[in-house]
Backbone as a chain_set.jsonl record, in Angstrom:
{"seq": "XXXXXXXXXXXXXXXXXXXXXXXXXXXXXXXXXXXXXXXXXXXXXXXXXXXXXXXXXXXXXXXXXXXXXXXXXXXXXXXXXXXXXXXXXXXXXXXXXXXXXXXXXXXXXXXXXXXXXXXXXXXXXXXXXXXXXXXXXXXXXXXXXXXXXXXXXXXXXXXXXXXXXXXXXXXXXXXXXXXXXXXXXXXXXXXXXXXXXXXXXXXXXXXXXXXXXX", "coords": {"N": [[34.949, -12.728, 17.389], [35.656, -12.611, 14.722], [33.687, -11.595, 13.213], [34.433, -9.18, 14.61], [36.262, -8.079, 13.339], [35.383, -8.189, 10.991], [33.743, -5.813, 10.775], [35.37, -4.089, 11.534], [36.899, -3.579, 9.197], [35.2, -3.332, 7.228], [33.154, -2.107, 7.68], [30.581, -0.949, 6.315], [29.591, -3.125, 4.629], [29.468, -5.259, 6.46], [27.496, -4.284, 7.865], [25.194, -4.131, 6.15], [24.69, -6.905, 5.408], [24.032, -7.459, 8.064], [22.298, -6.462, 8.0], [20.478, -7.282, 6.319], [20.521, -9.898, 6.894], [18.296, -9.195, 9.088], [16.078, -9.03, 8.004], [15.198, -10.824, 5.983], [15.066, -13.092, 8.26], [12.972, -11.844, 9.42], [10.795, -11.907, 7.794], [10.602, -14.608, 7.054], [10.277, -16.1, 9.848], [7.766, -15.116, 10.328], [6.591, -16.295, 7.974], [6.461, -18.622, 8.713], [5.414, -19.3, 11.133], [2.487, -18.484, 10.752], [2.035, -20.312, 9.285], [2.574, -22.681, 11.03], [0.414, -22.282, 13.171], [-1.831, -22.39, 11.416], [-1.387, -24.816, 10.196], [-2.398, -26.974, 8.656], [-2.766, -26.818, 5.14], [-5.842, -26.471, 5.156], [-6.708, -25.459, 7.274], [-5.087, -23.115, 6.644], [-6.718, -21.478, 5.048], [-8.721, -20.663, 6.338], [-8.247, -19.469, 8.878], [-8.281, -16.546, 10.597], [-9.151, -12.881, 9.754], [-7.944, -10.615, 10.998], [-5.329, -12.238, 11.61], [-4.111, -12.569, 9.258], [-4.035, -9.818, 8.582], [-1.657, -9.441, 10.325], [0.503, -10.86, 9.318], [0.467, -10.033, 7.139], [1.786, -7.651, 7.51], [3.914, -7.711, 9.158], [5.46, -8.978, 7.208], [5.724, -6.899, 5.616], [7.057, -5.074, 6.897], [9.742, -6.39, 6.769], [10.185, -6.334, 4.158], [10.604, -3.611, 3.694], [12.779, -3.093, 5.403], [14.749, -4.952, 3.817], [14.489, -3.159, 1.982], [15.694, -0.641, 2.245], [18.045, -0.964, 3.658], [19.494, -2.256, 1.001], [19.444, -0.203, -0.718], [21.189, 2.064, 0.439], [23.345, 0.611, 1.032], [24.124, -0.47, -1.328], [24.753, 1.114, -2.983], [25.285, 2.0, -6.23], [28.097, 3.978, -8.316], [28.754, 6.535, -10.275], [31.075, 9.01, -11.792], [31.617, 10.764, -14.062], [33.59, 12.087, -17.46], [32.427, 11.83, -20.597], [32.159, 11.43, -24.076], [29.848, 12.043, -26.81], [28.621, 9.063, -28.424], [30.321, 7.505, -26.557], [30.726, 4.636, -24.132], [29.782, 3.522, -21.281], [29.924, 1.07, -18.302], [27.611, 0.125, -15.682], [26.629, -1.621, -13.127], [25.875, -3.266, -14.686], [24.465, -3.134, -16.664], [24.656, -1.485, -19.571], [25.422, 2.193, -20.65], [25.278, 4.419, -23.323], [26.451, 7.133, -24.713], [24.56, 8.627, -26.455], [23.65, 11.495, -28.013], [24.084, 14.957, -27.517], [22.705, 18.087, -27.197], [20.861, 21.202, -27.419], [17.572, 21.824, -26.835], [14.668, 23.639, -26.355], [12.246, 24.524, -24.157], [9.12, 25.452, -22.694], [9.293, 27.723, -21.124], [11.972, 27.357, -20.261], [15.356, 27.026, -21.344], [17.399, 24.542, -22.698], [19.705, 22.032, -22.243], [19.913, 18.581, -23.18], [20.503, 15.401, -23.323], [21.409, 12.267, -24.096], [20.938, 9.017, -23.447], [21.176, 5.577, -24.229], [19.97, 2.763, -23.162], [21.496, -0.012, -22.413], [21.494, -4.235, -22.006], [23.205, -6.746, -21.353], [23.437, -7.177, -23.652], [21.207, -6.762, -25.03], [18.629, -3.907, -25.841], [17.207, -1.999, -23.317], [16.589, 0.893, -22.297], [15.583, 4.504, -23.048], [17.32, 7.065, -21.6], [16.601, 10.313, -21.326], [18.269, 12.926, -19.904], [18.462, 16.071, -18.526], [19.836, 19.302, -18.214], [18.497, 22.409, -17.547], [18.003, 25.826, -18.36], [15.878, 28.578, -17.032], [13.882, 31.213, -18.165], [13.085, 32.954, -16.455], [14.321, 34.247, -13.651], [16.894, 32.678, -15.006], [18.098, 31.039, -13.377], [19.795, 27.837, -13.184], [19.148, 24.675, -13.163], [19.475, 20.984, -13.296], [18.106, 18.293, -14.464], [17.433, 15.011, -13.373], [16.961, 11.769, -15.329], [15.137, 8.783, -14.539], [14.742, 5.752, -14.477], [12.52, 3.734, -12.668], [12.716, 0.437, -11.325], [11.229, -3.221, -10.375], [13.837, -3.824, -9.142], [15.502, -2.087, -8.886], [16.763, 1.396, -9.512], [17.731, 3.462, -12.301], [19.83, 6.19, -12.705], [20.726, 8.935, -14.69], [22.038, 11.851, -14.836], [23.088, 14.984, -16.754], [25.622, 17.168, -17.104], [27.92, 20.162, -17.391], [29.601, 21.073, -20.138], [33.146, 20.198, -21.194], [34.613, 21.327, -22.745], [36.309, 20.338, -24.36], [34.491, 18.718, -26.356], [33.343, 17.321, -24.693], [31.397, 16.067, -21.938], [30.306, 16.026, -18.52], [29.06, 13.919, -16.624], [26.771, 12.072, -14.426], [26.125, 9.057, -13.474], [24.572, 5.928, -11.757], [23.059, 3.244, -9.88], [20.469, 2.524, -8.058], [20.169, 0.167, -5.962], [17.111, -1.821, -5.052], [15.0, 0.309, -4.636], [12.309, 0.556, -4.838], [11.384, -1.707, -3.05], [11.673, -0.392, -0.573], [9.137, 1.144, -0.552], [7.182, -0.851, -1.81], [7.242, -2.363, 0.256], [5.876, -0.58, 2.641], [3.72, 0.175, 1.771], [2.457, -2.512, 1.77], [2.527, -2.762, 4.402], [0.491, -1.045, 5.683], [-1.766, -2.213, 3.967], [-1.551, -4.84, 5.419], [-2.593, -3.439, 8.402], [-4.807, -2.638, 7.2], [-6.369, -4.717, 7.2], [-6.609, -5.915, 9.145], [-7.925, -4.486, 10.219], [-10.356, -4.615, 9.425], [-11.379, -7.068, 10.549], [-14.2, -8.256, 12.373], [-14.293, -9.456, 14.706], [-11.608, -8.665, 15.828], [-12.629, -5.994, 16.312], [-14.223, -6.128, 17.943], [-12.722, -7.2, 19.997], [-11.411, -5.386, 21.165], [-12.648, -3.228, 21.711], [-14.678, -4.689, 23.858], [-12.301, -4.471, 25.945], [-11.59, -1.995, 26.052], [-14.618, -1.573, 27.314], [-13.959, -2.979, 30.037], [-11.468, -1.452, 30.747], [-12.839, 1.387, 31.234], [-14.229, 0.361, 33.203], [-13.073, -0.396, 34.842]], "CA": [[36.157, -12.016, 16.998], [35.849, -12.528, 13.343], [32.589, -10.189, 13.057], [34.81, -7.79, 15.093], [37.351, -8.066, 12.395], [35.222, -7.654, 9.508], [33.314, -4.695, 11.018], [36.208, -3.168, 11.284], [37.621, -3.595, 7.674], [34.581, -3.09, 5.423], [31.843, -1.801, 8.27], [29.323, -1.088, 5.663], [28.737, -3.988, 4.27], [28.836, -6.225, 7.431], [25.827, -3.721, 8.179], [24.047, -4.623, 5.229], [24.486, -8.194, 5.906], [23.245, -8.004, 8.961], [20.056, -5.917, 7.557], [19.285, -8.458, 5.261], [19.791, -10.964, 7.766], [17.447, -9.218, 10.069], [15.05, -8.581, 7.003], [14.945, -12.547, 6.112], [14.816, -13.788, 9.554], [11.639, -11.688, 10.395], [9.613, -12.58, 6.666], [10.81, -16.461, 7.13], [9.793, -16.596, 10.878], [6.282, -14.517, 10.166], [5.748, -17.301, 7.276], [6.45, -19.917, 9.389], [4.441, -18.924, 12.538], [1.328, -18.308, 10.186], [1.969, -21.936, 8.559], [2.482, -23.318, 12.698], [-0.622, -21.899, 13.512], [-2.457, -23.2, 10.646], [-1.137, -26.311, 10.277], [-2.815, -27.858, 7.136], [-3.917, -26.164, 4.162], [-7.167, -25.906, 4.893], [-6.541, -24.352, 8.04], [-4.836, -21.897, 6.494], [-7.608, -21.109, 4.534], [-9.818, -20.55, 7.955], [-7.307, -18.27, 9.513], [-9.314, -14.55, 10.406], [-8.619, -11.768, 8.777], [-6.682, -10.27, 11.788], [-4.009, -13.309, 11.753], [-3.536, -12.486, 7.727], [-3.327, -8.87, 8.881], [-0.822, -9.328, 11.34], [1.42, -11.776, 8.665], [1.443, -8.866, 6.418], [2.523, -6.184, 8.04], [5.383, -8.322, 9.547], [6.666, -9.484, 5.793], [6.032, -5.542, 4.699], [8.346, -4.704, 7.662], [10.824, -7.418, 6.522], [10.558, -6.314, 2.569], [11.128, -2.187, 3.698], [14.05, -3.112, 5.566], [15.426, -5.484, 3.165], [15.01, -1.966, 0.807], [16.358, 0.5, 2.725], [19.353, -1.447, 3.536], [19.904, -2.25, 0.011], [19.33, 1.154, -1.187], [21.488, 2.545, 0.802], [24.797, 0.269, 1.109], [24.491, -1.259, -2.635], [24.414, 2.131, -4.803], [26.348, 2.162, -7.488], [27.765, 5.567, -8.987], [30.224, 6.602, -11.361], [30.861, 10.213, -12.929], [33.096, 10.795, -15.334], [33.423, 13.371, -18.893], [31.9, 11.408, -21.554], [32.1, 12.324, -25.16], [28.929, 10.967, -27.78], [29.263, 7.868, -28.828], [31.012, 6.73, -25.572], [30.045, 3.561, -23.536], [30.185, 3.072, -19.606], [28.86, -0.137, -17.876], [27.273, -0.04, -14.394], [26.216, -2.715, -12.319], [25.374, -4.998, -15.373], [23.838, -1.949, -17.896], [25.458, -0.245, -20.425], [25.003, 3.234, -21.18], [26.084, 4.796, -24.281], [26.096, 8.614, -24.456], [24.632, 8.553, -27.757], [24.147, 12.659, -28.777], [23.946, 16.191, -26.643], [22.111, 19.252, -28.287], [19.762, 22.301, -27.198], [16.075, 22.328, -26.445], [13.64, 24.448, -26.158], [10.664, 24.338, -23.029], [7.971, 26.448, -22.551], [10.191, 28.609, -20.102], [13.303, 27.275, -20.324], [16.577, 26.457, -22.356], [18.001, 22.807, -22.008], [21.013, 21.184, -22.473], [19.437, 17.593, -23.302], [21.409, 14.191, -23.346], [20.407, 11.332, -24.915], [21.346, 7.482, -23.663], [21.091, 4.737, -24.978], [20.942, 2.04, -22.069], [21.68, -2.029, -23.2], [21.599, -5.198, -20.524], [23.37, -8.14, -21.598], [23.369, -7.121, -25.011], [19.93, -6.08, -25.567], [18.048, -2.434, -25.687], [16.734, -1.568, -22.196], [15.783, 1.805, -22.04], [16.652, 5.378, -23.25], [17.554, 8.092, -20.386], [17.064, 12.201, -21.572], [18.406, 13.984, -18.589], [18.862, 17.994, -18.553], [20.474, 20.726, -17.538], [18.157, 23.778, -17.583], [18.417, 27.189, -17.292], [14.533, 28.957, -16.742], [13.927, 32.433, -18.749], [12.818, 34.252, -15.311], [15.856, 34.084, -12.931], [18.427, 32.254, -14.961], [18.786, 29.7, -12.759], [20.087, 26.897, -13.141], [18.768, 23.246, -12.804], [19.819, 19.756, -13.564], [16.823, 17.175, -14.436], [17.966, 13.787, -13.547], [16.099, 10.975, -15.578], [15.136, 8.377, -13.891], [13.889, 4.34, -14.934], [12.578, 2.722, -11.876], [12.12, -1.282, -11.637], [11.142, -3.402, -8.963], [15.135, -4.415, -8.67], [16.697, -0.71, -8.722], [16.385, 2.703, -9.904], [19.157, 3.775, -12.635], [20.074, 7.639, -12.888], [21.382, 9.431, -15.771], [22.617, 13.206, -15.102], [24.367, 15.608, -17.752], [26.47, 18.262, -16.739], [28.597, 20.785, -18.169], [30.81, 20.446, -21.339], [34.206, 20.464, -20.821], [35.407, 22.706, -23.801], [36.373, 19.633, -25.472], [33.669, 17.436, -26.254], [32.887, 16.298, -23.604], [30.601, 16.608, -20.894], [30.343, 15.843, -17.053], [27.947, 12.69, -16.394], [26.69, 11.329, -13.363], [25.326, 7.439, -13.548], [24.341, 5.616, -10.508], [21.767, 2.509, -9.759], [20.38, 2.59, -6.825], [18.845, -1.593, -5.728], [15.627, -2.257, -4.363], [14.736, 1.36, -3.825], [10.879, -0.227, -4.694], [10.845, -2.141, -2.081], [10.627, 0.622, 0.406], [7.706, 1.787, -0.65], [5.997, -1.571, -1.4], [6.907, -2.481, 2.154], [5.47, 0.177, 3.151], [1.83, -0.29, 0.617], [1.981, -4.13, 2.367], [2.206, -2.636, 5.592], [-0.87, -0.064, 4.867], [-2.821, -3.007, 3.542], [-1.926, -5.283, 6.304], [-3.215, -2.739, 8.955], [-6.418, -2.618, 6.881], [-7.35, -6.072, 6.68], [-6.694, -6.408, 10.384], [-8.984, -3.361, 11.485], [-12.256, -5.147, 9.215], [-12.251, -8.269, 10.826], [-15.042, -7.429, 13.512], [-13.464, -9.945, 15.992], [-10.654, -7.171, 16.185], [-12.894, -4.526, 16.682], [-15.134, -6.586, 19.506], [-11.996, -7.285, 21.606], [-11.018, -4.13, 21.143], [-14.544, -2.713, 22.476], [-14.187, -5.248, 25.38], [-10.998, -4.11, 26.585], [-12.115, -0.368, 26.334], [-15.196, -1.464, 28.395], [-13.184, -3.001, 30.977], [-10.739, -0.265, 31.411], [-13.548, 1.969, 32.091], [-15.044, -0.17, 34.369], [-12.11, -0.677, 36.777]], "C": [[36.186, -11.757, 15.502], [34.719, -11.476, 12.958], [32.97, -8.892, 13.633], [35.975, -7.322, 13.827], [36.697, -7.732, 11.322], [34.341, -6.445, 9.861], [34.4, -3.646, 10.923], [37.371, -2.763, 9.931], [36.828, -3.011, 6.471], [32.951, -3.228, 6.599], [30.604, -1.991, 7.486], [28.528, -2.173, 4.668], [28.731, -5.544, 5.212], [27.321, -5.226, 8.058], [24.877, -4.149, 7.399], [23.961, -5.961, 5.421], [23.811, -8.474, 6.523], [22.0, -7.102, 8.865], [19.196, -6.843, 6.804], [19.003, -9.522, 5.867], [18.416, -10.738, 8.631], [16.128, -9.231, 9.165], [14.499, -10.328, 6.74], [14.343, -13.397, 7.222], [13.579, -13.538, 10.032], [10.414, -12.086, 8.946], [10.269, -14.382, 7.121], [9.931, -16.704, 8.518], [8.22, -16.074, 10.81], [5.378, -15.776, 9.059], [5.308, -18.506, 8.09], [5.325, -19.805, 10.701], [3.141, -18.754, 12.12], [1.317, -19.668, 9.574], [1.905, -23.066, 10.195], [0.864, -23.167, 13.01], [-2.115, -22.794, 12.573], [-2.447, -24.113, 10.644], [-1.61, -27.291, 9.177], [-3.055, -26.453, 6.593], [-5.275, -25.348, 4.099], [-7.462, -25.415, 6.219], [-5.693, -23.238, 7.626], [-5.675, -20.951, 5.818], [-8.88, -20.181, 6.009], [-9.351, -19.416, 8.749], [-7.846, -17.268, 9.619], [-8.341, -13.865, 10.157], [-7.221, -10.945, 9.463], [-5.221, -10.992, 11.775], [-3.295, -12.881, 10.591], [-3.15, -11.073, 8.043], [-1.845, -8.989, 9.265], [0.631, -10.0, 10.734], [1.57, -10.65, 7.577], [1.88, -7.946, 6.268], [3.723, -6.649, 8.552], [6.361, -8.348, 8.281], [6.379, -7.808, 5.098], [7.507, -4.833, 5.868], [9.421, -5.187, 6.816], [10.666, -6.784, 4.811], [10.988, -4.88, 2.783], [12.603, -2.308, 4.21], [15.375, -3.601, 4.64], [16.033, -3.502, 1.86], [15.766, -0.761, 0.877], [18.121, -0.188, 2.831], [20.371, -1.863, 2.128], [20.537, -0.739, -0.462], [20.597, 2.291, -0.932], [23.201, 2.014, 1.01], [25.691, -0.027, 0.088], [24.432, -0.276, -3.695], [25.91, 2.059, -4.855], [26.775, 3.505, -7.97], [29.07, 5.779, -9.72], [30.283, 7.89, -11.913], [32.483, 10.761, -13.402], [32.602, 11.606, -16.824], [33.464, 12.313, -19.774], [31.714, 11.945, -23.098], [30.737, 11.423, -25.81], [29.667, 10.301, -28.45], [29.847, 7.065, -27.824], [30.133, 6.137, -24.863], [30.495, 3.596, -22.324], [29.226, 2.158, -19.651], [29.287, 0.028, -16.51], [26.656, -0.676, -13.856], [25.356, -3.573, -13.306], [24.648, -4.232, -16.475], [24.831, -1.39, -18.693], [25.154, 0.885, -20.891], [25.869, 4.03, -21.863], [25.223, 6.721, -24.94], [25.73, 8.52, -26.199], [24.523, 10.653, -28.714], [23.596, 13.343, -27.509], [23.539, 17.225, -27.342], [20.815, 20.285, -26.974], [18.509, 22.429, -27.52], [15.699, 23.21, -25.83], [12.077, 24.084, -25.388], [10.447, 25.366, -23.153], [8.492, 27.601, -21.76], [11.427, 28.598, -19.634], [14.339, 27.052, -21.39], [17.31, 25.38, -21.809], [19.277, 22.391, -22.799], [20.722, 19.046, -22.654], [20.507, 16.16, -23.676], [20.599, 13.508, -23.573], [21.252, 9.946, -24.44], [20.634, 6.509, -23.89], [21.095, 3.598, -23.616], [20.487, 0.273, -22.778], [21.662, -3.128, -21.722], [21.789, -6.414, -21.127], [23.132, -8.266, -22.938], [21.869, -6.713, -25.986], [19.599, -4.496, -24.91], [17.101, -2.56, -24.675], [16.163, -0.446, -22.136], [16.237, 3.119, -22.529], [16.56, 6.261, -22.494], [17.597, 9.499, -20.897], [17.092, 12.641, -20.396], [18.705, 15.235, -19.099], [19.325, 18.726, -18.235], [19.916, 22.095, -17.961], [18.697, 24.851, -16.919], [16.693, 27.786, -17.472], [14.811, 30.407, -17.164], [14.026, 33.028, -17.533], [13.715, 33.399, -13.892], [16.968, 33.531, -13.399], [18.855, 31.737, -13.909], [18.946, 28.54, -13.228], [19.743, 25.648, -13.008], [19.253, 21.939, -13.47], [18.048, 18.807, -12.978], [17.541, 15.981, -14.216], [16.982, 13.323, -14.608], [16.409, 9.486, -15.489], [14.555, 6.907, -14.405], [14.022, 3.495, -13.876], [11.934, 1.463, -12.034], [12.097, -1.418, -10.407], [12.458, -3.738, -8.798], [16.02, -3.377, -8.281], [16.327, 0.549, -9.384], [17.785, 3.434, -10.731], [18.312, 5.339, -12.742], [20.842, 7.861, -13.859], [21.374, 10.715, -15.335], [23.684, 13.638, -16.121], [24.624, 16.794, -16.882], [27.132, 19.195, -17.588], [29.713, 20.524, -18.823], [32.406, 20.958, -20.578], [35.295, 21.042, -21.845], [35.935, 21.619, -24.692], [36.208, 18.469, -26.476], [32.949, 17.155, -26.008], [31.848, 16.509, -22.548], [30.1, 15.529, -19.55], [28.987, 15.029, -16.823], [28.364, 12.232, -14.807], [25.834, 10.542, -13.509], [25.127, 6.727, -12.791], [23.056, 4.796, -10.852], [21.918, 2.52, -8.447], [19.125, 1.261, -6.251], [17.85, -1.597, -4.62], [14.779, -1.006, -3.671], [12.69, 0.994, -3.541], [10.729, -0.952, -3.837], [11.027, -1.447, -0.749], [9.325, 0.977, 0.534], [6.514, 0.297, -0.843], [5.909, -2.436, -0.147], [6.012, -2.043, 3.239], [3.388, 0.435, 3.188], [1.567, -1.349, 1.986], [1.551, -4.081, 3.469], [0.766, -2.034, 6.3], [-1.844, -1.029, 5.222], [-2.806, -4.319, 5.002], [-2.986, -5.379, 7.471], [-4.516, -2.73, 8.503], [-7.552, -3.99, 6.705], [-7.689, -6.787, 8.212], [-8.17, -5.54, 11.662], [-10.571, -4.259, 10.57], [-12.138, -6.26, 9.657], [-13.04, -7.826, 12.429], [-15.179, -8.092, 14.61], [-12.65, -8.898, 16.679], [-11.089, -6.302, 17.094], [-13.576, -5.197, 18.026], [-14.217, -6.4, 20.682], [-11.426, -5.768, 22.191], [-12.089, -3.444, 22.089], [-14.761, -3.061, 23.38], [-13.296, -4.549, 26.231], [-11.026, -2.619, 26.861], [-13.12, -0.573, 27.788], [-14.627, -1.481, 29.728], [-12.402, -2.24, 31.503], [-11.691, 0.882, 32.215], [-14.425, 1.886, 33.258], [-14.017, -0.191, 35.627], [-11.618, 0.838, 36.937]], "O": [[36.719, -10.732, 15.077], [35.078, -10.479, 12.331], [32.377, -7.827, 13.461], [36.341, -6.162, 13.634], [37.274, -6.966, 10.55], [34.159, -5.874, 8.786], [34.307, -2.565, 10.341], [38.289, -1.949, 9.834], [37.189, -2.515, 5.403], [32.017, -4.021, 6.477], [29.745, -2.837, 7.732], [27.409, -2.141, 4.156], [28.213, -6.604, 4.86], [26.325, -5.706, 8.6], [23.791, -4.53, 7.837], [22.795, -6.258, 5.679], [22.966, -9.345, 6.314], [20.98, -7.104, 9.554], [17.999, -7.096, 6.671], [17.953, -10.159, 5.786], [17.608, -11.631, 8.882], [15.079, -9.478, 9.761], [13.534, -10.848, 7.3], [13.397, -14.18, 7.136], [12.954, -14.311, 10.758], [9.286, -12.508, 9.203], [9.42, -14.965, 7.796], [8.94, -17.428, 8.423], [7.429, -16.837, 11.365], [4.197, -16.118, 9.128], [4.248, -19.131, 8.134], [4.414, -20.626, 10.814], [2.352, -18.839, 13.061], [0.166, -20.066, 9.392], [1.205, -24.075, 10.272], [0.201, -24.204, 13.041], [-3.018, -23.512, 13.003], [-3.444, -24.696, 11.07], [-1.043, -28.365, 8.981], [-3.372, -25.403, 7.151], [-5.691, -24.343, 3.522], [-8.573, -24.897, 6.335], [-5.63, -22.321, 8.444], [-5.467, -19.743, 5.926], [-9.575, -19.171, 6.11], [-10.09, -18.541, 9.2], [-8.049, -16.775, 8.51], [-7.124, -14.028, 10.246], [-6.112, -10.698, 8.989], [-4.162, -10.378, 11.911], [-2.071, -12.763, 10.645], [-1.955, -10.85, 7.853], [-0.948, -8.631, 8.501], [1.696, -9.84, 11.33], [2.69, -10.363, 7.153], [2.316, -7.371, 5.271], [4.688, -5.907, 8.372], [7.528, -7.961, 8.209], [6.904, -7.595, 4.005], [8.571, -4.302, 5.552], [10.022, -4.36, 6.13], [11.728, -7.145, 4.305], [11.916, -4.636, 2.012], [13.53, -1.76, 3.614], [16.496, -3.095, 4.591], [17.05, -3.023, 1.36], [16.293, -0.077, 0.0], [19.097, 0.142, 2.156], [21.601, -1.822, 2.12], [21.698, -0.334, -0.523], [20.946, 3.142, -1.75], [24.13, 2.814, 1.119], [26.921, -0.028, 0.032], [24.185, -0.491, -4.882], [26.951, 2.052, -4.199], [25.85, 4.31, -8.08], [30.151, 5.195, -9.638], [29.367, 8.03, -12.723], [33.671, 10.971, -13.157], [31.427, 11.682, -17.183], [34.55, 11.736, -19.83], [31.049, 12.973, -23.228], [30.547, 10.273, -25.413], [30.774, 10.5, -28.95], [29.944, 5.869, -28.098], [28.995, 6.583, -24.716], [31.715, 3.71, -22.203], [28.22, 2.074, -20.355], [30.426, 0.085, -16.047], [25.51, -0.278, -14.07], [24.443, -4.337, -12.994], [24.173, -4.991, -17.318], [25.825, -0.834, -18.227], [24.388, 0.727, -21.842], [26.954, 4.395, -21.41], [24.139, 7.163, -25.323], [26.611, 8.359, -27.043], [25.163, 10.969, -29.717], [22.916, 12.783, -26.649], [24.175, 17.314, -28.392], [20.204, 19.884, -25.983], [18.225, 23.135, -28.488], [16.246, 23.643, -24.815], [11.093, 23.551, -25.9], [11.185, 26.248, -23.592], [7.8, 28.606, -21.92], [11.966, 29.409, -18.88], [13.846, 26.872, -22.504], [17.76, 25.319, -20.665], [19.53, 22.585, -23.988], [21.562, 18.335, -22.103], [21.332, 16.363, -24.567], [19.386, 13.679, -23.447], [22.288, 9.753, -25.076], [19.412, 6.568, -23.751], [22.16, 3.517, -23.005], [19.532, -0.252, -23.352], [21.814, -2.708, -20.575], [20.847, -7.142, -21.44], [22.677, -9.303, -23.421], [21.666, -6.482, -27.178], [20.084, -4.005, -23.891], [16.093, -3.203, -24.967], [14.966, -0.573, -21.877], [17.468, 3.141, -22.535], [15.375, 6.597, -22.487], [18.734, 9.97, -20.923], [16.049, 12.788, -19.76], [19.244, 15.332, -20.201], [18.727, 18.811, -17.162], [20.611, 22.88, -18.606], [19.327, 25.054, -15.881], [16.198, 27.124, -18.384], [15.81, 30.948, -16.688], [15.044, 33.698, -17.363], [13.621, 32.265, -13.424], [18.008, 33.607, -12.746], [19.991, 31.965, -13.492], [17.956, 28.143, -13.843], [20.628, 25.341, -12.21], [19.419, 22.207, -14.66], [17.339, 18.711, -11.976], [18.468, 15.864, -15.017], [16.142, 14.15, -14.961], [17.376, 8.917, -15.997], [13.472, 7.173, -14.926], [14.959, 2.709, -13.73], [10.893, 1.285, -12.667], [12.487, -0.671, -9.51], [12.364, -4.283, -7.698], [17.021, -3.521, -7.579], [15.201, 0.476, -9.876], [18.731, 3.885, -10.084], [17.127, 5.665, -12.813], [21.744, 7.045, -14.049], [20.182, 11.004, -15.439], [24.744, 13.066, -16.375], [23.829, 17.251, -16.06], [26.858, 18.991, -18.77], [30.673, 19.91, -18.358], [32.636, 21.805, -19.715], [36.513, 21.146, -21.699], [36.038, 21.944, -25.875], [36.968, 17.713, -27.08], [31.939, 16.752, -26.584], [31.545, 17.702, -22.561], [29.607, 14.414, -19.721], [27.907, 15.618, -16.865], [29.43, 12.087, -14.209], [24.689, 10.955, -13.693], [26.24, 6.228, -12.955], [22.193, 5.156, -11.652], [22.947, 2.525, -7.771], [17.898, 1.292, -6.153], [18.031, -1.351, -3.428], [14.118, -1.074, -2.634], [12.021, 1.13, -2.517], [9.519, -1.01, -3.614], [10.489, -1.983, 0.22], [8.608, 1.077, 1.53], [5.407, 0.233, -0.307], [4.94, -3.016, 0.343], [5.554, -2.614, 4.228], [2.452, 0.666, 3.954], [0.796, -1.146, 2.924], [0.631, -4.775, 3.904], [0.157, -2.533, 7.246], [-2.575, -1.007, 6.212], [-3.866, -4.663, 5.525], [-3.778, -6.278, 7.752], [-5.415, -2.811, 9.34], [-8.712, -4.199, 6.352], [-8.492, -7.672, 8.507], [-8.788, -5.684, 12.717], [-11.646, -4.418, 11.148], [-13.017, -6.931, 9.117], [-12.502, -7.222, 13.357], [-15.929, -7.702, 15.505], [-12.887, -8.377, 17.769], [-10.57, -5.875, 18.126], [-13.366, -4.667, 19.117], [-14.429, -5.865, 21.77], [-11.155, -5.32, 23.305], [-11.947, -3.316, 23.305], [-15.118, -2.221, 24.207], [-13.716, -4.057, 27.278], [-10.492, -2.133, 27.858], [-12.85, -0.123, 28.902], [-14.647, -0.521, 30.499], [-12.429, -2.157, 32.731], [-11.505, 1.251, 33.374], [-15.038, 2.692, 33.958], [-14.142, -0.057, 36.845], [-10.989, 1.18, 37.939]]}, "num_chains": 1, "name": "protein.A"}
């Protein structure tokens, strides 16, 4: 009753809960079942290549989910008209619009922003995002710029001035978007460590024969 109660108050983050639970539950039980199996040390050392396969494609499962579910329930975002010189703080960063001015690309005209980003009182990183326009069509574009870590991915967008000042920011972190993708690597590499052990491929080769035999 109480999981029906908080689903229905604040759905999206009893979902993420229960992604991270399911994300935990399947790297913890994949460690453990490869440490069962083993059983000492130096059977774990002994273990074929397929078994180590098969343990890390489970914990790349379990680290993509953990990232997607993050990624996706835990962004942060904030936009709001910012003048230079002004400070916002998002999920534990500070970014301080420090100046706005006109560049010049090879084919375009830019609208260039400049932050400044701080973490806990020290200098972190600085963000130039854009707002082009392109000589041939005069269109339009917005560059985000982007500083990904393995913990999150912050965004800096500029936008258009607001006649007095100011100008239209969008700021947003977005957590563990890296561990999609090295979920995804782990899973890769799992798969590859499981196809060279040439046990694998024998039973494999067996089990073909046999089918064609019956």
């Amino acid at each position: 009753m109480g999981l029906g109660v908080w689903l229905a108050i604040d759905r999206a983050s009893a979902l993420a809960a229960f992604g991270m639970a399911i994300a935990t539950w399947i790297f913890a039980a994949t460690i453990w079942e490869l440490f069962t199996r083993a059983r000492t040390w130096r059977g774990l050392l002994r273990q074929p290549r397929v078994s180590w396969g098969m343990t890390l494609a489970h914990c790349g499962i379990a680290i993509a989910i953990a990232g997607m579910t993050a990624s996706s329930a835990w962004k942060v975002e904030d936009i709001r008209v910012m003048t230079p010189g002004e400070t916002m703080e998002i999920a534990g960063y500070q970014f301080t619009l420090s100046n706005v001015g006109d560049v010049r690309g090879p084919n375009y005209a830019a609208l260039r922003a400049t932050f400044n980003v701080r973490r806990n009182g020290n200098a972190y990183t600085t963000l130039y995002p854009e707002k082009r326009i392109y000589d041939v069509g005069r269109q339009p574009t917005t560059e985000a710029a982007i500083r990904a870590t393995f913990w999150g991915d912050l965004y800096a967008v500029i936008g258009d001035a607001d006649g007095n000042g100011g100008y239209v920011t969008r700021i947003y972190f977005n957590p563990l978007v890296a561990w999609m993708w090295t979920g995804a690597l782990i899973m890769v590499l799992g798969a590859g460590v499981s196809l060279s052990d040439r046990r694998y491929r024998r039973a494999a080769t067996v089990d073909e024969t046999a089918e064609a035999a019956a």
